[in-house]
N, CA, C and O atoms as a printed pandas DataFrame, in Angstrom:
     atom_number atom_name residue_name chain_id  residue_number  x_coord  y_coord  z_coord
0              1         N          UNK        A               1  -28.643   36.796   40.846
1              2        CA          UNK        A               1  -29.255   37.390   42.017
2              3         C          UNK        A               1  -29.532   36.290   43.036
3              4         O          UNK        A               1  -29.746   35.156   42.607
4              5         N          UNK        A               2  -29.546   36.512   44.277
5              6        CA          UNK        A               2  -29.346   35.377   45.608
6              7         C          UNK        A               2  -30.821   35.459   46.142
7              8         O          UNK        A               2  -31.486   36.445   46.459
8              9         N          UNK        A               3  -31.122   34.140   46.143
9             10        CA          UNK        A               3  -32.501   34.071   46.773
10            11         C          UNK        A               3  -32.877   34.829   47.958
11            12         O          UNK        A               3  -34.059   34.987   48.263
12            13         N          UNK        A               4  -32.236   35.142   48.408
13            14        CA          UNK        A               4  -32.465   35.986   50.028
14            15         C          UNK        A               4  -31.473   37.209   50.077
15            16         O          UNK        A               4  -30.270   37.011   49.908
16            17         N          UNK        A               5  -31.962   38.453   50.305
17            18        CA          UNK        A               5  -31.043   39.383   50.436
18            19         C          UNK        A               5  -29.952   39.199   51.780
19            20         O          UNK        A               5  -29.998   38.325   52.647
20            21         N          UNK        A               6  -29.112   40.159   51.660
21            22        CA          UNK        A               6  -27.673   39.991   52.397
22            23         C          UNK        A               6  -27.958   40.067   53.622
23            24         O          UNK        A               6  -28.500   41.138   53.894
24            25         N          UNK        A               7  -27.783   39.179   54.733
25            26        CA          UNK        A               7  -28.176   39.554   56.102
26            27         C          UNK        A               7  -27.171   39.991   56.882
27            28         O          UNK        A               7  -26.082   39.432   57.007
28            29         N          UNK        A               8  -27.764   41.678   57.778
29            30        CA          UNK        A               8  -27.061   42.445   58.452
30            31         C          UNK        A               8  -27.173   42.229   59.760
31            32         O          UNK        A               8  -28.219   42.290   60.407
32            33         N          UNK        A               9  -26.180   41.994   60.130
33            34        CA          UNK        A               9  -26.025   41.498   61.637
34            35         C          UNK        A               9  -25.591   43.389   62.442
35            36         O          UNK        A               9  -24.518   43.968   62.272
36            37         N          UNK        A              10  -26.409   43.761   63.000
37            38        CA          UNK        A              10  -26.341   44.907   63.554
38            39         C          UNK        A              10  -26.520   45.288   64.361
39            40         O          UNK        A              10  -27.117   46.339   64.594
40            41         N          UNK        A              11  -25.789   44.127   65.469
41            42        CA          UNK        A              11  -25.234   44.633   66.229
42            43         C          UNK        A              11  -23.295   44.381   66.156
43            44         O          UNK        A              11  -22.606   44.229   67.164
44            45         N          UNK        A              12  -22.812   44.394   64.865
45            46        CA          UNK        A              12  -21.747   44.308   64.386
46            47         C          UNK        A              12  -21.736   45.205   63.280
47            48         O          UNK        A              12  -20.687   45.845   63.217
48            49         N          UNK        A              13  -22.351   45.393   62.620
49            50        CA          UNK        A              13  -22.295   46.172   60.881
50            51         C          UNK        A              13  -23.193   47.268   61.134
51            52         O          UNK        A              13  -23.837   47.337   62.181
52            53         N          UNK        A              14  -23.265   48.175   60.168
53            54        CA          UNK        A              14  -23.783   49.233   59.850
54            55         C          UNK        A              14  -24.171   49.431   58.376
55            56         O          UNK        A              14  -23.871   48.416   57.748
56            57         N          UNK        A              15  -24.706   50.332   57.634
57            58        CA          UNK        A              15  -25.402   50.670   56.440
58            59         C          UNK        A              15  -25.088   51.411   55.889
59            60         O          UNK        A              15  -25.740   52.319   56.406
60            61         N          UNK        A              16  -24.077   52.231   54.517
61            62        CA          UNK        A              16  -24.540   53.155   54.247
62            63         C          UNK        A              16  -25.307   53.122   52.588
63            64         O          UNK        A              16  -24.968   52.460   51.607
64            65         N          UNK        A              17  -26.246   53.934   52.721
65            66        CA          UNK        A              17  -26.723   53.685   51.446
66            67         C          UNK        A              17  -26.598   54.856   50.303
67            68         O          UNK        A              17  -25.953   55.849   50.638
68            69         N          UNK        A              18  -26.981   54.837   49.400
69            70        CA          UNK        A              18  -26.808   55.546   48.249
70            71         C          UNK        A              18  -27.950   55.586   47.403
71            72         O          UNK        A              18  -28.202   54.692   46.596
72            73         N          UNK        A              19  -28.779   56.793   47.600
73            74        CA          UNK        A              19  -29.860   57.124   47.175
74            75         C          UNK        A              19  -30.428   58.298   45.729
75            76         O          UNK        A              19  -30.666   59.472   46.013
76            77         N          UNK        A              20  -30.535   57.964   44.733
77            78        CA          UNK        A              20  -30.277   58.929   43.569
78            79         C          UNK        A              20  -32.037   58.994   43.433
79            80         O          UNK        A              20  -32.876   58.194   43.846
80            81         N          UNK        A              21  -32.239   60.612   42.492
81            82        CA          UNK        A              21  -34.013   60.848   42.899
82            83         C          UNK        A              21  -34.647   59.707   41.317
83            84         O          UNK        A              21  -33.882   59.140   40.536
84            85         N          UNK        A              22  -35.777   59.678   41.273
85            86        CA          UNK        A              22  -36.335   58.838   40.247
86            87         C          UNK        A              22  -36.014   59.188   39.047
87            88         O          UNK        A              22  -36.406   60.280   38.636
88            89         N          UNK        A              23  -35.373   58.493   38.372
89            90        CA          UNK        A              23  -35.505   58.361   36.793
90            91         C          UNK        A              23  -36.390   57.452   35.828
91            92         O          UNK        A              23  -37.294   56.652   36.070
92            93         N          UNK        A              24  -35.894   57.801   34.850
93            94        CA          UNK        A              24  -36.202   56.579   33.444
94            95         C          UNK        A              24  -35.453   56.531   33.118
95            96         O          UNK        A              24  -35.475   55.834   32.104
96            97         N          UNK        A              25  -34.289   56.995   33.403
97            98        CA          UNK        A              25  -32.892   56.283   32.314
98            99         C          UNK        A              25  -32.353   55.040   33.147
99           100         O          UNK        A              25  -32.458   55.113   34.372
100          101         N          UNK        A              26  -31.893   54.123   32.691
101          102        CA          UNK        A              26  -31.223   52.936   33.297
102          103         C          UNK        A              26  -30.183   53.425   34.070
103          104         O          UNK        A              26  -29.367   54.221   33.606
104          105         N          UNK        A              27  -30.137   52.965   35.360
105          106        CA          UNK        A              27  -28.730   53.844   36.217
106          107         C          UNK        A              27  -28.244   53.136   37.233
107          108         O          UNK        A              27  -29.141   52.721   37.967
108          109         N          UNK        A              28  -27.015   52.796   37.601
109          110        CA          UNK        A              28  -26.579   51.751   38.085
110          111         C          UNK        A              28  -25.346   52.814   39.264
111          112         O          UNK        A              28  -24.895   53.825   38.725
112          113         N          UNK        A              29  -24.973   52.586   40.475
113          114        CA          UNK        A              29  -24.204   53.370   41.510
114          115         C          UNK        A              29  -23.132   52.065   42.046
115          116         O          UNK        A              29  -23.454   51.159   42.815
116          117         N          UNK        A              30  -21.701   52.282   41.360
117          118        CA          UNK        A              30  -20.873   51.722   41.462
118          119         C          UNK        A              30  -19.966   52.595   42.638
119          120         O          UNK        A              30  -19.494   53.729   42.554
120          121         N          UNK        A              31  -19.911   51.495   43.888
121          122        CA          UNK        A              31  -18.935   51.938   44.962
122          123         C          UNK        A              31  -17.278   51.836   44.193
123          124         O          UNK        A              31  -16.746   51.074   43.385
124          125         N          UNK        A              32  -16.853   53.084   44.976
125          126        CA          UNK        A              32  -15.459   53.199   44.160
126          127         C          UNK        A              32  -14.424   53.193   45.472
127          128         O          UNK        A              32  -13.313   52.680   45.341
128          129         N          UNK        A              33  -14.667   53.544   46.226
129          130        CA          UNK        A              33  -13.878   53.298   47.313
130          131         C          UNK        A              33  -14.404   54.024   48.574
131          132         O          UNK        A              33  -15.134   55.016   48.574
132          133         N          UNK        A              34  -13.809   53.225   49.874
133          134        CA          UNK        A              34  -14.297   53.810   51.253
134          135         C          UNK        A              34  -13.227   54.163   52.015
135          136         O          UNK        A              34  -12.383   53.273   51.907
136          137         N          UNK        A              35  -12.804   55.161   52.838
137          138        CA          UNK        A              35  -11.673   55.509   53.311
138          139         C          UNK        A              35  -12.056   56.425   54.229
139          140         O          UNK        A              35  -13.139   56.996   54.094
140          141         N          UNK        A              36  -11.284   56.675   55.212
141          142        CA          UNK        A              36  -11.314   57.578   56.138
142          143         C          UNK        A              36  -10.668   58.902   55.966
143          144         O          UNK        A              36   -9.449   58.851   56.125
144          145         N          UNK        A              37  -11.061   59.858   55.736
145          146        CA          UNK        A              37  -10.410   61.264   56.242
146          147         C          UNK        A              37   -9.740   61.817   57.004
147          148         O          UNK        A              37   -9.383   60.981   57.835
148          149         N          UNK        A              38   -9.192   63.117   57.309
149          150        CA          UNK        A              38   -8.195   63.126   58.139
150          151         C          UNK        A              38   -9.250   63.606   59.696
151          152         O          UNK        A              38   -8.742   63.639   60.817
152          153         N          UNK        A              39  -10.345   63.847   59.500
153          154        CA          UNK        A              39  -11.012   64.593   60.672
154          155         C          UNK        A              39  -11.585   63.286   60.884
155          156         O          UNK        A              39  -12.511   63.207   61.691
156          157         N          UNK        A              40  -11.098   62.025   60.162
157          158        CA          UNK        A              40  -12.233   60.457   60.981
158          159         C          UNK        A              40  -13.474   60.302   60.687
159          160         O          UNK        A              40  -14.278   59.492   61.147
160          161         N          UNK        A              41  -13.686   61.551   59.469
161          162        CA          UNK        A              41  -15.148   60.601   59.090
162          163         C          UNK        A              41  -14.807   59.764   57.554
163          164         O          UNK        A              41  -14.131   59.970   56.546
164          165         N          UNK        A              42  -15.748   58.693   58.098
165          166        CA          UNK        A              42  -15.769   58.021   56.567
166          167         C          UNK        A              42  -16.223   58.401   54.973
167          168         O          UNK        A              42  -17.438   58.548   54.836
168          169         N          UNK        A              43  -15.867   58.476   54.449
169          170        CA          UNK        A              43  -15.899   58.651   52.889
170          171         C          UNK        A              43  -15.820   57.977   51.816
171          172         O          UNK        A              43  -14.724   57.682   51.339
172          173         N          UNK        A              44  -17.267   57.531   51.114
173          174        CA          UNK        A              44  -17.679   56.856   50.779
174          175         C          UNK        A              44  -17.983   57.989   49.168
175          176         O          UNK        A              44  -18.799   58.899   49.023
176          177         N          UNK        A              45  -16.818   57.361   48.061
177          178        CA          UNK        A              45  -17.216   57.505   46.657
178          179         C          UNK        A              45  -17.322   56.310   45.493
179          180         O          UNK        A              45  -16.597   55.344   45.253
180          181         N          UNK        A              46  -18.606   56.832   44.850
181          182        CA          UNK        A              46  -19.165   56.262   44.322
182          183         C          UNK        A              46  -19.270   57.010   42.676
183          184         O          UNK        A              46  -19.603   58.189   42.550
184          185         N          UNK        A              47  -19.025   56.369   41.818
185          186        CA          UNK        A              47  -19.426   56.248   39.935
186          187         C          UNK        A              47  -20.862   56.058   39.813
187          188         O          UNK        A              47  -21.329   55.132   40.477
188          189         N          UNK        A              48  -21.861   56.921   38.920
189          190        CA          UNK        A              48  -23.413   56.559   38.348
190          191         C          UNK        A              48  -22.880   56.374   36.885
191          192         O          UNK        A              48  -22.349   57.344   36.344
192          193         N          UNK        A              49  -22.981   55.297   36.276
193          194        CA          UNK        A              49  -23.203   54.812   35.260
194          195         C          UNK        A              49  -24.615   54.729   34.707
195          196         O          UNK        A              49  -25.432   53.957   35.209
196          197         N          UNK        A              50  -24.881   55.431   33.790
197          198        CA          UNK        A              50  -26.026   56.167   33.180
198          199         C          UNK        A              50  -26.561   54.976   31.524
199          200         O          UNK        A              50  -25.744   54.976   30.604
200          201         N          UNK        A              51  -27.354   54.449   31.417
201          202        CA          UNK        A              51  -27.453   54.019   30.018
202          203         C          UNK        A              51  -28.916   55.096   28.963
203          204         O          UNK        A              51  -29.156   56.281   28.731
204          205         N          UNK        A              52  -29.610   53.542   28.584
205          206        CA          UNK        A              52  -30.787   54.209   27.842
206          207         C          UNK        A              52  -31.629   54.742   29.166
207          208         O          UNK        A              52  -31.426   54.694   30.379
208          209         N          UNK        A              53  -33.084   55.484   27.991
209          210        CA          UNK        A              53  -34.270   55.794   28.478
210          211         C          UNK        A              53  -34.894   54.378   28.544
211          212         O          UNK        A              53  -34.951   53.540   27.644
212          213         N          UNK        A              54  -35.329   54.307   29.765
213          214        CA          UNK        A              54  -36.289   53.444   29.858
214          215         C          UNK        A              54  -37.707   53.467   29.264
215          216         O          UNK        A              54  -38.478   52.583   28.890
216          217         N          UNK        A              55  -37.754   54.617   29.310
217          218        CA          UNK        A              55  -39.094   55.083   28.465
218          219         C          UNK        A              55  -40.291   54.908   28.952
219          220         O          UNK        A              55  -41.212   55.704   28.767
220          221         N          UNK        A              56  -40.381   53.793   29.651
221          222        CA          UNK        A              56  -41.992   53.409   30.189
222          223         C          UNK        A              56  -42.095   53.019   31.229
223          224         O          UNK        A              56  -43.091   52.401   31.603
224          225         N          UNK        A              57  -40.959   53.314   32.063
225          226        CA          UNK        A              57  -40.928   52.680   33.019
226          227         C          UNK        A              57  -39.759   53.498   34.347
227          228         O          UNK        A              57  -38.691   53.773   33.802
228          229         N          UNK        A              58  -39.768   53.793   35.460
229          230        CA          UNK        A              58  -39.410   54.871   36.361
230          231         C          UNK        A              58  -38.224   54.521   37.106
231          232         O          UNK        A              58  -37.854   55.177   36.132
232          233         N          UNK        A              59  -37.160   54.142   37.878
233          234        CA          UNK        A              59  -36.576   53.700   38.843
234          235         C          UNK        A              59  -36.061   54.629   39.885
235          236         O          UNK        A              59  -36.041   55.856   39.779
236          237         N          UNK        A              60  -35.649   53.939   40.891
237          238        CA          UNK        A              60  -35.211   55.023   41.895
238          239         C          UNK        A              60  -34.019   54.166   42.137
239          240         O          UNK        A              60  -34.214   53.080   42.684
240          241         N          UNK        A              61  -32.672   54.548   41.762
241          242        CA          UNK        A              61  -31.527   54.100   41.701
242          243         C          UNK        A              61  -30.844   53.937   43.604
243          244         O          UNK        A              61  -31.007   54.714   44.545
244          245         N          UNK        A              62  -30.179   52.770   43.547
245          246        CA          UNK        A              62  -30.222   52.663   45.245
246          247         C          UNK        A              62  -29.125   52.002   45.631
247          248         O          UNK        A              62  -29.324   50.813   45.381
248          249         N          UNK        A              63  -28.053   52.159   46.118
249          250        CA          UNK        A              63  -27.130   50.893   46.675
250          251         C          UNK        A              63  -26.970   51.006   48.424
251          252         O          UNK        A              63  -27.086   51.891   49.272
252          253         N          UNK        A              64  -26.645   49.596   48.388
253          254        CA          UNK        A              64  -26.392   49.749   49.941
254          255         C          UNK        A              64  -25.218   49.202   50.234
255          256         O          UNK        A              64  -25.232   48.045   49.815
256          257         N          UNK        A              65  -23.824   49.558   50.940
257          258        CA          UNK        A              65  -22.656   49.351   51.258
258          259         C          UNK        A              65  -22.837   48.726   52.923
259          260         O          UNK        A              65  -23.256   49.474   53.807
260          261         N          UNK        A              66  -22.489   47.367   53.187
261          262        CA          UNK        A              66  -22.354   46.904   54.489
262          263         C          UNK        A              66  -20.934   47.413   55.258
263          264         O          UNK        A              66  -19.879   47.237   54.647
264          265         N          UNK        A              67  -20.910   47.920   56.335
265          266        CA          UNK        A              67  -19.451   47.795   57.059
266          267         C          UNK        A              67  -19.083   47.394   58.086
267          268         O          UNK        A              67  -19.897   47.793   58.920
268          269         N          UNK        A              68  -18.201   46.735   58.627
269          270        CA          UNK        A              68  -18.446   46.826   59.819
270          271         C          UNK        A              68  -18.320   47.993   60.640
271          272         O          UNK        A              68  -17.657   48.977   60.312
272          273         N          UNK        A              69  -19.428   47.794   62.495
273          274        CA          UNK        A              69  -18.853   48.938   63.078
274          275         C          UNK        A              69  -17.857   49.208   63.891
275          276         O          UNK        A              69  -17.894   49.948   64.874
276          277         N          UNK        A              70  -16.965   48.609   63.482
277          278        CA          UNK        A              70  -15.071   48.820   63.839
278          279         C          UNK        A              70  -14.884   50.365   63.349
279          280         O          UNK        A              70  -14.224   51.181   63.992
280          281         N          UNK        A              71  -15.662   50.704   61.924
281          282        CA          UNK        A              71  -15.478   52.045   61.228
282          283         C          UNK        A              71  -16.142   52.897   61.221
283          284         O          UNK        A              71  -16.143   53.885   60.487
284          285         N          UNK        A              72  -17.330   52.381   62.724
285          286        CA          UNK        A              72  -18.541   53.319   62.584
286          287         C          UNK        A              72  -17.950   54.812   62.889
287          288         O          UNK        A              72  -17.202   54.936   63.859
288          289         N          UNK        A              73  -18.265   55.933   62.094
289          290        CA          UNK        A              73  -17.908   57.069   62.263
290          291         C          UNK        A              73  -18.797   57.971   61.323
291          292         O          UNK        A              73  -19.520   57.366   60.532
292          293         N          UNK        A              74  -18.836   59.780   61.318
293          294        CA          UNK        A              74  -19.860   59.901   60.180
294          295         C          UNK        A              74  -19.590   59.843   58.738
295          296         O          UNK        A              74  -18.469   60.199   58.376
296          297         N          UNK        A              75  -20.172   59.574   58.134
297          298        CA          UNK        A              75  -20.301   59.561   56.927
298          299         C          UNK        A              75  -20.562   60.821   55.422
299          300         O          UNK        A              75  -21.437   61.686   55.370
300          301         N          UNK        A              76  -19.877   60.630   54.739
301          302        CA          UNK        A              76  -19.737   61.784   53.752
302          303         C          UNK        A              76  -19.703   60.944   52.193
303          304         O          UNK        A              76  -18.783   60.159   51.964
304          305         N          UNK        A              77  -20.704   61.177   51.252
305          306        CA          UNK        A              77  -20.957   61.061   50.527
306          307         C          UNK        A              77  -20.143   61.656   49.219
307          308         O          UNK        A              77  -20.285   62.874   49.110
308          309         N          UNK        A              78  -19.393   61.099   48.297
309          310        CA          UNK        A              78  -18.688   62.021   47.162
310          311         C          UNK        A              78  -18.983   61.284   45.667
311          312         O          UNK        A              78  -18.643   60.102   45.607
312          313         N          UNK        A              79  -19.493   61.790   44.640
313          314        CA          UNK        A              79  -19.779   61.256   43.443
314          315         C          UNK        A              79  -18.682   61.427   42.650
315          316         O          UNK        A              79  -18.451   62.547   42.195
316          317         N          UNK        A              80  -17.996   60.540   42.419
317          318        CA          UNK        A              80  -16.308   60.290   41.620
318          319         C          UNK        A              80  -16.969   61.038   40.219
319          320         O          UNK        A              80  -18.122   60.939   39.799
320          321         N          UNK        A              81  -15.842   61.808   39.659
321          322        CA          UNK        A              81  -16.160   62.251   38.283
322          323         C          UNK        A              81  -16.114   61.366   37.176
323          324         O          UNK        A              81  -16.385   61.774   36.047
């Protein structure tokens, strides 16, 4: 892990993030690919890799994808099977 999180220069990049509701199971949101559609919005799928119960403890599973905004367009969310 990097002493300082990733710095977003924005007025060049954009954000999209990936937000799953609270668990206790260990859960991790692997980007699987980003691509454009045929109507130009972006599409952004993503894998949840699921482990144990945490049991004692809660998380709120979270990723954040940088892009640039060369691709700014809207965004559509798809959870790969």
């Amino acid at each position: 892990m990097a002493d300082k999180p990733t710095e977003i220069d924005w007025q060049r990049e954009f954000v999209i993030p990936v937000v799953l509701p609270a668990t206790t199971i260990s859960t991790e949101i692997l980007p699987v690919r980003l691509k454009k559609d045929a109507e130009g919005n972006l599409v952004l799928t993503y894998k949840v890799q699921r482990g144990e119960d945490m049991k004692t403890a809660e998380i709120r599973p979270f990723t954040a994808i940088i892009v640039s905004r060369d691709f700014l367009a809207p965004v559509r969310l798809e959870e790969a099977n």
